[in-house]
C-alpha positions in Angstrom: 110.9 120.8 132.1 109.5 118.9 129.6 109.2 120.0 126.1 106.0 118.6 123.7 106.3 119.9 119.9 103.0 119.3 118.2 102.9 119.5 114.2 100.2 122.7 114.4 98.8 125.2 117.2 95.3 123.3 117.3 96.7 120.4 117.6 99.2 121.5 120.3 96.1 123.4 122.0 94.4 119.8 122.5 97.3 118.0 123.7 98.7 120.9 126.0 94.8 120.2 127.8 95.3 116.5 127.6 98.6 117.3 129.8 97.2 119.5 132.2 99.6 122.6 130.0 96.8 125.2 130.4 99.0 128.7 130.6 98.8 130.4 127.4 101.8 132.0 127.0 103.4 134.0 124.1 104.1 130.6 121.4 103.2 127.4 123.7 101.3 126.2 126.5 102.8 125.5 130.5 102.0 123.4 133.1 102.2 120.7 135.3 105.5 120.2 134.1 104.9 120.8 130.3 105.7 123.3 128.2 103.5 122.9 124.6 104.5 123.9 121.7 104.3 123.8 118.1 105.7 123.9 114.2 103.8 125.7 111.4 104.0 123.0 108.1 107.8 122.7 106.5 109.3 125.2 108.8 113.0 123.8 107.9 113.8 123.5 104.2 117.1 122.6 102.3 118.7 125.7 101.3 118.3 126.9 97.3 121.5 126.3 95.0 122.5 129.7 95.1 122.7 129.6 99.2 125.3 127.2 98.3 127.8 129.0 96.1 127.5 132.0 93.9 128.7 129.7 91.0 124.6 128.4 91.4 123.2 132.3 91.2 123.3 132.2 87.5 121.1 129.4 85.5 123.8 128.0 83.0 124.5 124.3 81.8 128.0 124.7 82.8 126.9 125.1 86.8 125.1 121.7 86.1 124.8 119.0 87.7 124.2 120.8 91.0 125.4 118.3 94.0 126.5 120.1 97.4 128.9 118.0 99.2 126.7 118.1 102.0 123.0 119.3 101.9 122.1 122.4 104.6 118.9 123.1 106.0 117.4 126.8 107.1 114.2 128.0 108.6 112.3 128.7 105.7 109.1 131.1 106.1 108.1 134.5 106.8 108.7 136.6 110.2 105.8 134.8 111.6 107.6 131.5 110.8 111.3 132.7 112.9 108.9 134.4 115.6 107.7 131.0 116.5 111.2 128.7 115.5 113.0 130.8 118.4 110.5 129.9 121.0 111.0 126.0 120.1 114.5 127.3 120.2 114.3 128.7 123.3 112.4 126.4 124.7 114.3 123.6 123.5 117.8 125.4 125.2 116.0 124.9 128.4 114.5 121.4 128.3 115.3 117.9 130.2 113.8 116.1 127.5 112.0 117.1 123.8 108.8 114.9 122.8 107.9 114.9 119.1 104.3 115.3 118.6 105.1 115.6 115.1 102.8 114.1 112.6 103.2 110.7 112.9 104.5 109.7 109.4 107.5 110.2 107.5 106.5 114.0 106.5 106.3 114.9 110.2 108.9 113.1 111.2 111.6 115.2 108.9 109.9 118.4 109.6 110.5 117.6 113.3 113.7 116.4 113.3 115.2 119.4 111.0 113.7 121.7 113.6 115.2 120.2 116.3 119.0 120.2 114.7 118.2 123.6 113.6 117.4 124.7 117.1 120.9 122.6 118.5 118.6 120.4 120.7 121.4 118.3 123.1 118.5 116.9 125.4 116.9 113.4 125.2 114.1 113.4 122.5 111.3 110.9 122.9 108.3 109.8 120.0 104.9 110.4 120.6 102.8 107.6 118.1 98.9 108.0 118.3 96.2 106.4 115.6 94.0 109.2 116.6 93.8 112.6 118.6 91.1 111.5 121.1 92.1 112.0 124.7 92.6 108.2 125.4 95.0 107.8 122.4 97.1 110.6 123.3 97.4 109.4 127.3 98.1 106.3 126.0 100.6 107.3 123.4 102.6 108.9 126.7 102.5 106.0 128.3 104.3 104.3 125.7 106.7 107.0 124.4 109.9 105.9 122.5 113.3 106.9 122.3 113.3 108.5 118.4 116.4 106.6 117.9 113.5 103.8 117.1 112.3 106.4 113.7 115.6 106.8 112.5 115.4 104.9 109.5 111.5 106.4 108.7 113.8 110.2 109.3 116.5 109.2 107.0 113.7 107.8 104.4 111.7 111.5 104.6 115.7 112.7 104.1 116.5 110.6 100.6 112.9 111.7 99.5 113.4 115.5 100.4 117.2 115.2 98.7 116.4 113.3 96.0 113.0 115.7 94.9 116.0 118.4 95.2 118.6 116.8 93.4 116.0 115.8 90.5 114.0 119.2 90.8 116.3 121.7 90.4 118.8 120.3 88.5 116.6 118.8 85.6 114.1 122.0 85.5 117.1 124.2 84.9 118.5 122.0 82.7 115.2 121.6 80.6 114.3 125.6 81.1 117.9 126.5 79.6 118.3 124.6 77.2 114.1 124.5 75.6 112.5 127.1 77.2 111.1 129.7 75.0 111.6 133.4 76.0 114.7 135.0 77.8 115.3 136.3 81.1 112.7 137.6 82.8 110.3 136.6 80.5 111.4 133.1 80.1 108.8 130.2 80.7 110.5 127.5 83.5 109.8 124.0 82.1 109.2 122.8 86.1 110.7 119.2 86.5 110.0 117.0 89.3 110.4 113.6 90.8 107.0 112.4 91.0 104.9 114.9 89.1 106.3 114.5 85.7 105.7 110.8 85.4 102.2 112.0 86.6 101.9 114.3 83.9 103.2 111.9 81.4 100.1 109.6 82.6 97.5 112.3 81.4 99.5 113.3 78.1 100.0 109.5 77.0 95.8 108.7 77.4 95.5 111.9 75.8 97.8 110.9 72.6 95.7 107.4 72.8 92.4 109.1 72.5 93.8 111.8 69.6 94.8 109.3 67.6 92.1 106.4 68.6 90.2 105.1 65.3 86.8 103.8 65.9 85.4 100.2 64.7 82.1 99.4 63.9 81.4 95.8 64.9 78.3 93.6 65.4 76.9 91.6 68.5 74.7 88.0 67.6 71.7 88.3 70.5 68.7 86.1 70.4 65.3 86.3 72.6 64.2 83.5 74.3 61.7 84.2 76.9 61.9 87.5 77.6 65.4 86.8 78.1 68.6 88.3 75.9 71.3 85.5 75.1 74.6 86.6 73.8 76.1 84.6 71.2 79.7 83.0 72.0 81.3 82.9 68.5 85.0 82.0 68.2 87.3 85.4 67.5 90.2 83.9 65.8 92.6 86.3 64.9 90.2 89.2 64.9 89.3 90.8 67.9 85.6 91.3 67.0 83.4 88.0 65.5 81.3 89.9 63.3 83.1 92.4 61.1 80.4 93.3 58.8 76.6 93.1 59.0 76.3 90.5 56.2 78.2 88.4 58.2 76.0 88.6 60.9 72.7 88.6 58.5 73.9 86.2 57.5 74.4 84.4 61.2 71.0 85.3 61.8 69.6 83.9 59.0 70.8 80.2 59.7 69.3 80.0 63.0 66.3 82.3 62.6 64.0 78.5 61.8 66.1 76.8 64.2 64.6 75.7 67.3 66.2 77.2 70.8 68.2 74.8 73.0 69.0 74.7 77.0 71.8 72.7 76.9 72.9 73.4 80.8 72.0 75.2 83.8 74.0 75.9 86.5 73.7 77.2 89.4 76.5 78.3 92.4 75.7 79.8 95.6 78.4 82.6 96.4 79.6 85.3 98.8 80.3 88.9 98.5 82.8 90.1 101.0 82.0 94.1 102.6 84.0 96.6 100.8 87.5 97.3 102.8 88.4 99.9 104.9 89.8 103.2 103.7 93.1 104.4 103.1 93.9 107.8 102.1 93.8 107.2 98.4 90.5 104.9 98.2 88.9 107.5 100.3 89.7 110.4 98.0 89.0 108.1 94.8 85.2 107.7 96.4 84.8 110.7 97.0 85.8 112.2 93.7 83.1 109.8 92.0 80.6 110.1 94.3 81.0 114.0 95.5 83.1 115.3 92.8 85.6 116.2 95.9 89.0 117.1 94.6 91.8 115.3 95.8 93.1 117.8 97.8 89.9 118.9 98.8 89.1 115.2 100.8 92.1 115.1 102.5 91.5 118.6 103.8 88.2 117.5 105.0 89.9 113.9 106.6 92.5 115.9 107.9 89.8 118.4 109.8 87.6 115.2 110.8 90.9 113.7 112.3 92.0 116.8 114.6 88.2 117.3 115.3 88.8 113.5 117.2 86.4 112.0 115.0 88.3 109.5 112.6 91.9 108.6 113.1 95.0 109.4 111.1 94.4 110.1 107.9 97.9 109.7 105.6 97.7 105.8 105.2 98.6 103.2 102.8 96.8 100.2 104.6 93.4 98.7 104.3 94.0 97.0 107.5 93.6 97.1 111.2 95.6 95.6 113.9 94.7 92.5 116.0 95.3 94.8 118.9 92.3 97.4 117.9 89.7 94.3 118.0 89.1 94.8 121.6 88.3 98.3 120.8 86.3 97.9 118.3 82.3 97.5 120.8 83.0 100.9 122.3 83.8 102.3 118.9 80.0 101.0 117.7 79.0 102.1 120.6 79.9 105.9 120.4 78.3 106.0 117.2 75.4 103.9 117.4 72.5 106.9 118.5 73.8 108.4 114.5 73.9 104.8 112.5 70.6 103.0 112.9 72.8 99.8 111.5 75.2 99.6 114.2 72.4 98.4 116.4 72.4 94.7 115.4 76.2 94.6 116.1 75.8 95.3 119.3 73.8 92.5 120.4 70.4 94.6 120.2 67.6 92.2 118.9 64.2 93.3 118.1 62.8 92.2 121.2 65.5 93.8 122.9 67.4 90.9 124.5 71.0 90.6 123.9 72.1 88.5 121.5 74.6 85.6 121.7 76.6 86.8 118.2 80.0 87.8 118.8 81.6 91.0 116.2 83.7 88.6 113.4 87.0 89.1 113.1 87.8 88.6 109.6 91.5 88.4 108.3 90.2 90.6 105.2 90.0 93.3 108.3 92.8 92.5 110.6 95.9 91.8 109.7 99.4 92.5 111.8 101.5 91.9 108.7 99.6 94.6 106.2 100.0 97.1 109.5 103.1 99.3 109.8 102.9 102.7 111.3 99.2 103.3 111.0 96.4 101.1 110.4 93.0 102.2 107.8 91.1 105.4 108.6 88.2 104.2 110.7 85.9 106.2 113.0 87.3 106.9 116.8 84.0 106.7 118.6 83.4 110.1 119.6 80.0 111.6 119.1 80.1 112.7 115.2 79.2 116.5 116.2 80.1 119.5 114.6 80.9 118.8 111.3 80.3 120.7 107.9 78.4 119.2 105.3 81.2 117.9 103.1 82.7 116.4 106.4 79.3 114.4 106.8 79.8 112.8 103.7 83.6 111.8 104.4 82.1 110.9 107.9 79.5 109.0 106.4 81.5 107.1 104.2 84.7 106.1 106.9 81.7 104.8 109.4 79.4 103.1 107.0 82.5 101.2 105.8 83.7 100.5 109.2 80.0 99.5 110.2 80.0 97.0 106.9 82.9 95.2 108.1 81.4 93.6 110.9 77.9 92.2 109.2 78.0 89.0 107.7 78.9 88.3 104.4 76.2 89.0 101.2 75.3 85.5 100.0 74.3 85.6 96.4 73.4 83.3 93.7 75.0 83.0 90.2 73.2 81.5 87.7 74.7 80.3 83.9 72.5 78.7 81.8 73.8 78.1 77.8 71.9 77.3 74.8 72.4 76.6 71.5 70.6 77.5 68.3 71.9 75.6 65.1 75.4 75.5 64.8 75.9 78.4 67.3 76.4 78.5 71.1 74.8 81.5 73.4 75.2 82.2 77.0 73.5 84.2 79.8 74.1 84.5 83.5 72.1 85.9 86.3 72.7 87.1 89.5 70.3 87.4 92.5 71.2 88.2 96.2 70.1 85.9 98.6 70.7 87.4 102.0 72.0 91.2 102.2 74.4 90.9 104.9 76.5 93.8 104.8 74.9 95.8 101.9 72.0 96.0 104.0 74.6 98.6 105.7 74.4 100.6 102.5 70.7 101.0 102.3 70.2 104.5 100.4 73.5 103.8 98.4 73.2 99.7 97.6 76.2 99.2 96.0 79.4 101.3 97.5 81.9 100.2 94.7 82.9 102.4 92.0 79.8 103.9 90.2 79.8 102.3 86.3 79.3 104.9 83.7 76.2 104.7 81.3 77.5 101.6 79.2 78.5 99.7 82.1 75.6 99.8 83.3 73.6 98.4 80.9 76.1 96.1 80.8 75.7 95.1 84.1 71.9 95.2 84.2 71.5 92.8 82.0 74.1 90.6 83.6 72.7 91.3 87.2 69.0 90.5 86.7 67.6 87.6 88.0 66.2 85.2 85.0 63.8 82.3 84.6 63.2 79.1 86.0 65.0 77.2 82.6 65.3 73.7 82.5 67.9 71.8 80.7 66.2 70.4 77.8 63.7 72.6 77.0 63.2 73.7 73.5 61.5 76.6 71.8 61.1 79.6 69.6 63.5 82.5 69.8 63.7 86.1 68.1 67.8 86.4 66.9 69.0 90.2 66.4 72.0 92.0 65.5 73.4 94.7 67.8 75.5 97.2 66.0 78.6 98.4 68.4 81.4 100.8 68.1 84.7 100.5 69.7 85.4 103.3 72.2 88.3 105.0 73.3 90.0 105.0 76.6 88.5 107.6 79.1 90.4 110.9 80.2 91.8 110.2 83.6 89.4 111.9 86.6 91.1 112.4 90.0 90.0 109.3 90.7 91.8 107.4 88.4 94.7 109.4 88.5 95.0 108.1 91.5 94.8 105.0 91.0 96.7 105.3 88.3 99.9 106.8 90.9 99.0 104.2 93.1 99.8 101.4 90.7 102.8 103.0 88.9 100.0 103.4 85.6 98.9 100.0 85.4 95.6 99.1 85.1 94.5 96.9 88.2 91.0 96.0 88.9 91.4 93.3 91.7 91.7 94.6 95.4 94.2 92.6 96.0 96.7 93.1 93.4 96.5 96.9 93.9 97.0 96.2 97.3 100.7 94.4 96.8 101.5 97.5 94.0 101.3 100.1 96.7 104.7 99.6 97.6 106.0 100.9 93.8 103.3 103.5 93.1 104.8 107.0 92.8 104.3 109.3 95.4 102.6 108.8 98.9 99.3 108.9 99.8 99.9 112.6 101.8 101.3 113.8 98.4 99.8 112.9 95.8 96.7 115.4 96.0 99.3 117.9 96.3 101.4 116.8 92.9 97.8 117.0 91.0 97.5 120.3 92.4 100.6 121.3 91.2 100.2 120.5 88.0 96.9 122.7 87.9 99.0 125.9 89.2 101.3 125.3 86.5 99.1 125.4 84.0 100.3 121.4 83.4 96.6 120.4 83.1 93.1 121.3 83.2 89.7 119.5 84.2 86.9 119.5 81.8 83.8 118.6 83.7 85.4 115.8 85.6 87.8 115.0 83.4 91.8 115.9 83.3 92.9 117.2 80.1 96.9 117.9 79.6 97.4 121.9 78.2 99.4 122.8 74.9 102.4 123.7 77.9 102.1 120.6 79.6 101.7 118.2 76.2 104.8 120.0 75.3 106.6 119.6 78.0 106.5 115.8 78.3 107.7 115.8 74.1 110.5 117.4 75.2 111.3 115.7 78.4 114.2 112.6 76.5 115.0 110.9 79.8 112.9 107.8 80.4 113.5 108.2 84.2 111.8 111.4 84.1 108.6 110.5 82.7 108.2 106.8 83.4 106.0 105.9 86.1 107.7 102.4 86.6 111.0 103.2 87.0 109.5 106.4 89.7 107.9 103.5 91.4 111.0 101.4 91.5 112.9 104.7 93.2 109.6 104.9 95.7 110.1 101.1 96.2 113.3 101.9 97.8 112.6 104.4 100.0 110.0 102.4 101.7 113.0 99.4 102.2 114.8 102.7 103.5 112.2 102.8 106.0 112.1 99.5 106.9 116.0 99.4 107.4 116.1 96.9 104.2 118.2 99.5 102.2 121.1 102.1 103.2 120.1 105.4 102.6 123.9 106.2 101.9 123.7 104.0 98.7 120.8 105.4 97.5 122.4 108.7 98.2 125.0 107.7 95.7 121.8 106.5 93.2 120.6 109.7 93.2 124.1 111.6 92.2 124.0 109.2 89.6 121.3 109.3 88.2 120.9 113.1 88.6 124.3 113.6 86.1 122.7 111.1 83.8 119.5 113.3 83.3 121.7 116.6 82.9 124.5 114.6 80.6 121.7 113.7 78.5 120.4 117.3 77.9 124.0 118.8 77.5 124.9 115.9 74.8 120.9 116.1 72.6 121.1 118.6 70.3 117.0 118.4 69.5 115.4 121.1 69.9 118.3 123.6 69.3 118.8 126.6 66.7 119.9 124.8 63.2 123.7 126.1 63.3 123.2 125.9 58.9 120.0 127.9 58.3 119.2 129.9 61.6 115.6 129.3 61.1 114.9 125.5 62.2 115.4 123.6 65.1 117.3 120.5 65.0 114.9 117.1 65.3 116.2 113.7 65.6 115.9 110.8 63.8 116.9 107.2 64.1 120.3 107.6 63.6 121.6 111.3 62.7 120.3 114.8 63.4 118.5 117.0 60.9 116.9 120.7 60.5 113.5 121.1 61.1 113.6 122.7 57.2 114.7 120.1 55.8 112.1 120.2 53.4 113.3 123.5 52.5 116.7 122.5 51.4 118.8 122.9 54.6 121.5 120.4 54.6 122.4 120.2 58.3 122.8 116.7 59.3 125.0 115.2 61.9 125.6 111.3 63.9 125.0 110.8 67.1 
């Protein structure tokens, strides 16, 4: 008998049918030599500290660091959670061979294989890999089944990450919770530590310190009207960032070329092209859909994840903008199952207005597909089926992965920038112009024109004026012009939304604006795609943050928490996407998982050495009434002020 272990019962339901499995019995499926069954989420876990040794029981700083020699697993759940464990036991006992029809990713590839050593599988275990859920994909996928020996180093990756979350997690929250937690037993706050959602945290209380403490300038902007037109004046900076400090200054500007006659001094003019926007992966998905739906996180890859086992789009937990040469062939039947719900898919498919076929062949554009940016999974892009029973919010998710997938075949937006630059007396202006030539592929995106990131109110003005089409001007030409001072005020940085949270994880918290740059930081951003919706959850049931409208606002708890967090490691985003970094070379088989291992130890007895040896934060051992601060070189009482003398080196 063969054994299939599917990541959830729906899932297992649909492949059990696939199989010809159609006996419902008490926990899986039988039939035609099948037996189907399935896991329910993490239904293996490492065991807690104190499952390891009563010396773990108590929280003290003594019991710290915490390292087992060897880390244990259990089945971790209610009695609904060991019902269904001892039927994959059982079944399992009685198996030829085991197929994991886990979740194919490194999540669902530990949560399978810690069921299966839990259950004491001897038998053969073969991988089941599918893009999608759609009945083609999953008879293919058996066709080509692997030995799991193939997955061992994406296992032993999902392993260090699991380990090292422990390791980190429970050793720096209680050594944080004893040591600067307020309250005492029972009623004593837990300062909650972890891997990934600390430096997150530190993300939303650093912009929040920037914009506290951000001082406004007033500066001024030198415009001048020349036919209907606004030109911007380019005036040399210097050392200050702003030209025009004061409005006497720029009066004054004004002043000296307010009789001066208006000069075209060059016009130019460059045809360009505007390439479709690129396919999804998890994160830009759920960064679209916060700005343009308000969606939460969490919320959009709930929805991608019901649109993926409804056979509708494939799998959703991806890192890649890309598709594989292999899917090209695929790609006229994929139009095709969608083309009686998206009106724009008909010119792909040959359909001309007269109804002849036309002699166009689908592009295949290396911004599309792209073997080397492939791995495991390639971008979330429709599967073809009829887009039926869906929910609203699905639509829009829907909407969004198709009408992306649709752009990607139409030809290239051709556009035409325009500078022209002028001069007025002894000062230079400038204005540029944009106008779109042919739509191409933003003809995809007829209700929503432009798909990109939505601009707030200032950006678009901004980008109004720069995007408007202008007159025919001629170098040479000369006239009258109406100069005018803008007053400006500098602004602060925005509070993160979900959206740029995300981004923000995604790049390890620096700022990136080209595609392609984000695209090579992946690999050090901190947490996965499948996580980090649940890390910004997290931090909202701990109390960590807040949102305000759209945007995230760090709490008195959570503001305090990263002041008293002193290792760097902790709280810097960089050095958490270093440690990521290396767990993705783990799962390439560029890294031993043993070493990092030893990393981890490390670096885990470095964040509790430091907490045992800082005395900030601590009772004043003089006066009983401050705490102990640190300064540059000694420590001090908080009353120092007061007249305490405490002072010691470090």
């Amino acid at each position: 008998m063969i054994v299939c272990v599917a990541e959830k019962p729906s899932v297992g339901a649909y492949i059990a049918n696939v199989l010809g499995a159609k006996q419902r019995k008490d926990g899986y499926f039988e039939g035609n030599g099948y037996q189907v069954t399935w896991t329910f989420g993490h239904l293996c876990a490492l065991l807690d500290p104190q499952e390891y040794t009563d010396q773990w029981k108590a929280w003290s700083l003594s019991s710290l660091p915490m390292i087992p020699p060897r880390f244990s697993i259990k089945v971790s759940g209610d009695e609904g959670v060991h019902k269904q464990f001892n039927v994959i036991k059982s079944l399992i006992a009685g198996a030829d061979e085991v197929i994991n029809c886990g979740d194919a990713g490194q999540e669902g590839e530990l949560i399978q294989r810690w069921v299966y050593q839990q259950a004491g599988c001897k038998c053969p275990v073969k991988r089941l890999w599918v893009n999608s859920l759609t009945e083609e994909a999953i008879r293919e996928g058996f066709r080509q089944l692997k030995d799991q020996s193939e997955y061992q180093h994406l296992y032993e990756a999902g392993m260090m990450r699991a380990i090292g979350d422990w390791l980190l997690g429970m050793n720096a929250t209680r050594a944080y919770t004893i040591r600067y937690a307020r309250g005492s037993g029972k009623d004593r706050q837990v300062l909650s530590v972890g891997r990934v959602q600390t430096p997150t945290l530190a993300l939303v209380v650093k912009r929040q310190a920037e914009i506290d403490h951000f001082v406004p300038r007033t500066y001024w902007e030198l415009k001048t009207n020349y036919r209907d037109t606004l030109f911007s004046a380019q005036l040399p900076t210097e050392e200050d960032e702003y030209a025009i400090t004061s409005e006497e200054q720029g009066q004054a500007l004004v002043d000296s070329i307010k009789d001066q006659p208006f000069l075209i001094t060059s016009v130019e003019k460059k045809k360009g092209t505007e390439f479709a926007p690129k396919l999804y992966d998890l994160t830009s998905l759920q960064v679209d859909c916060n700005k343009k739906y308000s969606f939460s996180a969490e919320q959009t890859l709930q929805l991608i994840q019901s649109l993926y086992e409804k056979r509708l789009t494939t799998y959703p937990r991806v890192d890649t903008t890309y598709l594989s040469d292999d899917i090209y062939p695929k790609v006229p039947g994929t139009l095709a199952g969608i083309k009686d719900y998206f009106p724009q898919v008909a010119p792909l498919l040959g359909l001309k207005a007269d109804g002849k076929k036309s002699a166009d062949s689908l592009p295949k554009s290396k911004k599309v597909f792209d073997n080397k940016k492939v791995t495991d999974h390639h971008a979330i892009i429709p599967t073809g089926q009829r887009p039926d029973a869906m929910t609203a919010d699905e639509k829009k998710v829907y909407d969004l992965v198709a009408l992306h997938f649709i752009a990607a075949f139409y030809p290239e937006c051709e556009v035409s920038n325009t500078t022209v630059l002028a001069k007025a007396g002894e000062i230079d202006f400038k204005v540029t112009g944009r106008e779109v030539l042919k739509a191409g592929w933003r003809a995809v995106f007829e209700k929503d024109p432009d798909p990109s990131d939505k601009p707030d109110e200032m950006e678009k003005s901004e980008e109004a004026e720069n995007a408007k089409s202008l007159p025919a001007f001629v170098k040479g030409e000369s006239g009258p012009h109406e100069p005018l001072l803008k007053e400006k005020t500098t602004t602060p940085p925005k509070y993160y939304t979900e959206a740029t949270l995300l981004r923000a994880m995604e790049t390890a918290g620096k700022t990136v604006e080209n595609d392609e740059l984000r695209e090579a930081m992946k690999e050090n951003g901190i947490g996965r795609p499948s996580t980090r919706a649940a890390i910004i959850e997290k931090l909202y049931q701990r109390k960590y943050i807040q949102k305000q409208g759209k945007s995230l606002r760090a709490t008195q708890v959570g503001i305090d928490l990263i002041h008293t967090i002193i290792s760097p490691l902790l709280k810097s985003a960089e050095l958490t996407g270093l440690w990521e970094k290396k767990l993705r070379e783990i799962e390439r088989g560029e890294y031993q998982a043993q070493d990092f291992l030893t990393e981890l130890k490390e670096m885990t007895s470095g964040v509790v050495k430091d907490v045992k040896t800082n005395k900030a934060g601590m009772l004043c051992p003089v006066c009983r009434q401050g705490l102990i601060i640190r300064g540059n070189t000694r420590y001090g009482c908080s009353r120092w002020r007061e007249g305490c003398t405490y002072a010691e080196p470090f």
